[in-house]
C-alpha positions as CSV (number, residue, x, y, z in Angstrom):
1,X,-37.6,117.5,-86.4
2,X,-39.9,119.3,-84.1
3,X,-42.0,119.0,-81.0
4,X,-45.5,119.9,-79.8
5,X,-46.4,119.9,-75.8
6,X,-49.9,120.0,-75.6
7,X,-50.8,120.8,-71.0
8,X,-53.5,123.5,-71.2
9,X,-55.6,122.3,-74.4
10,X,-57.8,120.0,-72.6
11,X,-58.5,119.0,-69.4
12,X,-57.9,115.0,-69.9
13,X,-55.1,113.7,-72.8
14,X,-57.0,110.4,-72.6
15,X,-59.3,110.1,-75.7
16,X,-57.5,110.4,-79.0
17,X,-59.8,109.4,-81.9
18,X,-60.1,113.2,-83.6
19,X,-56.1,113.6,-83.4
20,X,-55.9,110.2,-85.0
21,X,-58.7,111.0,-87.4
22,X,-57.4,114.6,-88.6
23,X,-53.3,113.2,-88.6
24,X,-54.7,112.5,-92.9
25,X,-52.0,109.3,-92.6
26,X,-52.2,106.8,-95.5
27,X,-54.5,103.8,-94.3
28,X,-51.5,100.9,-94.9
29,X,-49.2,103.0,-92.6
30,X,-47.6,101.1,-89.3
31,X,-48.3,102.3,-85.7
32,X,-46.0,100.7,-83.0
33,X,-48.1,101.0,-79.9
34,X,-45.8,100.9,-76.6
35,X,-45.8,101.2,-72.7
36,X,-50.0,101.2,-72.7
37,X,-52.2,101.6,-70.1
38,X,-55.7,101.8,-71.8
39,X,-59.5,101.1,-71.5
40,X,-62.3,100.1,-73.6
41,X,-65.8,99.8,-73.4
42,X,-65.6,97.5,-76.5
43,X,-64.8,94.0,-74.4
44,X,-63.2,92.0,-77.0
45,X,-60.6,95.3,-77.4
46,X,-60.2,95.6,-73.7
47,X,-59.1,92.2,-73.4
48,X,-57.0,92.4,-76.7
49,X,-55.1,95.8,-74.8
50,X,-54.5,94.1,-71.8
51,X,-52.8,90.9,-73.4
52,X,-51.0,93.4,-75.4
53,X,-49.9,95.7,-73.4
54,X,-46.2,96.0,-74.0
55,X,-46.6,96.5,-77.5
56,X,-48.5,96.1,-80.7
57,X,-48.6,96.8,-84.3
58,X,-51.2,97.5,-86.6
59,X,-51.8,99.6,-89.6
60,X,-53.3,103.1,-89.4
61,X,-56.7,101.9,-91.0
62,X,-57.2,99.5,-88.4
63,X,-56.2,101.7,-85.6
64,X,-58.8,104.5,-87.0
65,X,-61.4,101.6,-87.3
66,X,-60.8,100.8,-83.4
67,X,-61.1,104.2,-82.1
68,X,-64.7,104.6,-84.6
69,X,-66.0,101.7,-83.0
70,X,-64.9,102.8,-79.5
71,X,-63.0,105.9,-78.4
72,X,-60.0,104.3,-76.1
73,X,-59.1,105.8,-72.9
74,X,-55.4,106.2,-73.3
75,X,-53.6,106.4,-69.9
76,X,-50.0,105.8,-71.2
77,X,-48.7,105.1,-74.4
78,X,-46.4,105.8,-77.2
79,X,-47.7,106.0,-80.5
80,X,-44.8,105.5,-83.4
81,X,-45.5,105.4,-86.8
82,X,-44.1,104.5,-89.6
83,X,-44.2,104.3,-93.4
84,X,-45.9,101.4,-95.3
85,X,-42.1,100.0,-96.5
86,X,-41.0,99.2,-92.8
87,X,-41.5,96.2,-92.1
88,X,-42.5,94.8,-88.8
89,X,-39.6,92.7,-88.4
90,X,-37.7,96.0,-88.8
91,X,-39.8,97.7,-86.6
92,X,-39.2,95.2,-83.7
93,X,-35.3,95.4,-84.0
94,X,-34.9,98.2,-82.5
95,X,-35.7,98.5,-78.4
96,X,-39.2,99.3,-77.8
97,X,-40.2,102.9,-77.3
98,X,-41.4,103.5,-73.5
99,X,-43.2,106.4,-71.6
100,X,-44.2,105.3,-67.9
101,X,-42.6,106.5,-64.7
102,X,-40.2,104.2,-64.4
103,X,-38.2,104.9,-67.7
104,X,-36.1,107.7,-67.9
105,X,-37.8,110.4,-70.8
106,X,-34.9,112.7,-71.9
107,X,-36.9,112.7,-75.6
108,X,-39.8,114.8,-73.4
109,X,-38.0,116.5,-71.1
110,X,-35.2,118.0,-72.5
111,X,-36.4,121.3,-74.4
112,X,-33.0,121.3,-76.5
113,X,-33.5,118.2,-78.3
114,X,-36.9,116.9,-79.7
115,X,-36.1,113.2,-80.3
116,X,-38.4,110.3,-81.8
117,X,-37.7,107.0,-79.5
118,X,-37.5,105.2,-82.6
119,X,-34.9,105.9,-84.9
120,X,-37.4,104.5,-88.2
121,X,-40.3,106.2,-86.8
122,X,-41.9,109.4,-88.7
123,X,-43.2,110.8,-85.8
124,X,-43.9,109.4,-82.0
125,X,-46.9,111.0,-80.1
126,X,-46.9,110.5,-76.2
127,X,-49.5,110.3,-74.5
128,X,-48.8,110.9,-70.4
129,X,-51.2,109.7,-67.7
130,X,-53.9,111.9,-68.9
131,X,-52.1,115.3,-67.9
132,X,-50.2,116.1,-71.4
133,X,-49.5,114.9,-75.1
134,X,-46.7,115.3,-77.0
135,X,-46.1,114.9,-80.9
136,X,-42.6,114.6,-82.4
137,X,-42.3,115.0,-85.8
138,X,-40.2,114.5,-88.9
139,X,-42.3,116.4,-91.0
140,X,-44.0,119.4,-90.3
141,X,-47.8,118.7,-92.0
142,X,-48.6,116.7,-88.9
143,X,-47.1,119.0,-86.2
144,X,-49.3,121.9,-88.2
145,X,-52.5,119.1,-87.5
146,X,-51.4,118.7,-83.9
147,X,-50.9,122.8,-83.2
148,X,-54.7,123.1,-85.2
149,X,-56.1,121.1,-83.3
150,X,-54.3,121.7,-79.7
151,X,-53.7,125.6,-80.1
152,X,-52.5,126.1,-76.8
153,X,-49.1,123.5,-77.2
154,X,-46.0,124.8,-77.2
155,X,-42.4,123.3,-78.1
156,X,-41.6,123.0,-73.9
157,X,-42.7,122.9,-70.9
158,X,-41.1,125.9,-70.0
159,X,-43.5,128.1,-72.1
């Protein structure tokens, strides 16, 4: 498993459609959306975010299809995904994955030990109050996308 720490790359971790895009994940794949704070200019999204906004599913077609038609502003969040097999009862056994201030984030923090939330999960990509991203992987094709496309992450804060 490894981890990418994207700081200096950009100067807001808001807007995620070309990571999202590039990632070249299979359409009927599952994303576990967590923790979110986000805005849309798309009104009927907005309001689907905001009565959502502990968690939702959806597959990575639709979530591509979302971010066409409107590029979300992504405050918080914790983007887990999963293959097409797991199913979303599966998915919800587990505790949800979380990222705001108030949780405790060893699985950022802790440069020893990249860890994915979700113990089904393929990879996890955090996205932190606009000021960093992070991508967790279990296979190394989509950290290699992530480090393309933000050249400047690193696997810790410390570098």
């Amino acid at each position: 498993m490894k981890r990418l720490i994207s700081i200096n790359d950009c100067e807001f971790y808001t807007h995620l459609r070309l990571l999202f895009k590039e990632l070249q994940i299979p359409d009927d794949f599952r994303w576990l959306v967590t923790d979110i704070e986000a805005h849309s200019i798309d009104q009927e999204f907005d309001s689907f975010l905001s009565d959502n906004s502990k968690y939702f599913i959806c597959t990575h077609k639709e979530l591509k299809a979302w971010l066409e038609k409107d590029d979300v502003q992504w405050i918080w969040g914790v983007f887990s995904l999963f293959g097409s097999t797991i199913s979303k009862d599966k998915i919800l056994i587990s505790e949800l994955p979380r990222i705001s201030d108030e949780h405790h984030r060893p699985h950022l923090f802790d440069d020893d030990v990249p860890t994915i939330q979700h113990s089904l999960a393929i990879l996890e990509i955090d996205a932190f109050d606009s000021t960093f991203m992070v991508m967790t992987s279990k296979e190394d094709k989509y950290i290699d996308i992530f480090k393309k496309l933000y050249p400047l992450s690193t696997i810790n804060f410390k570098q």
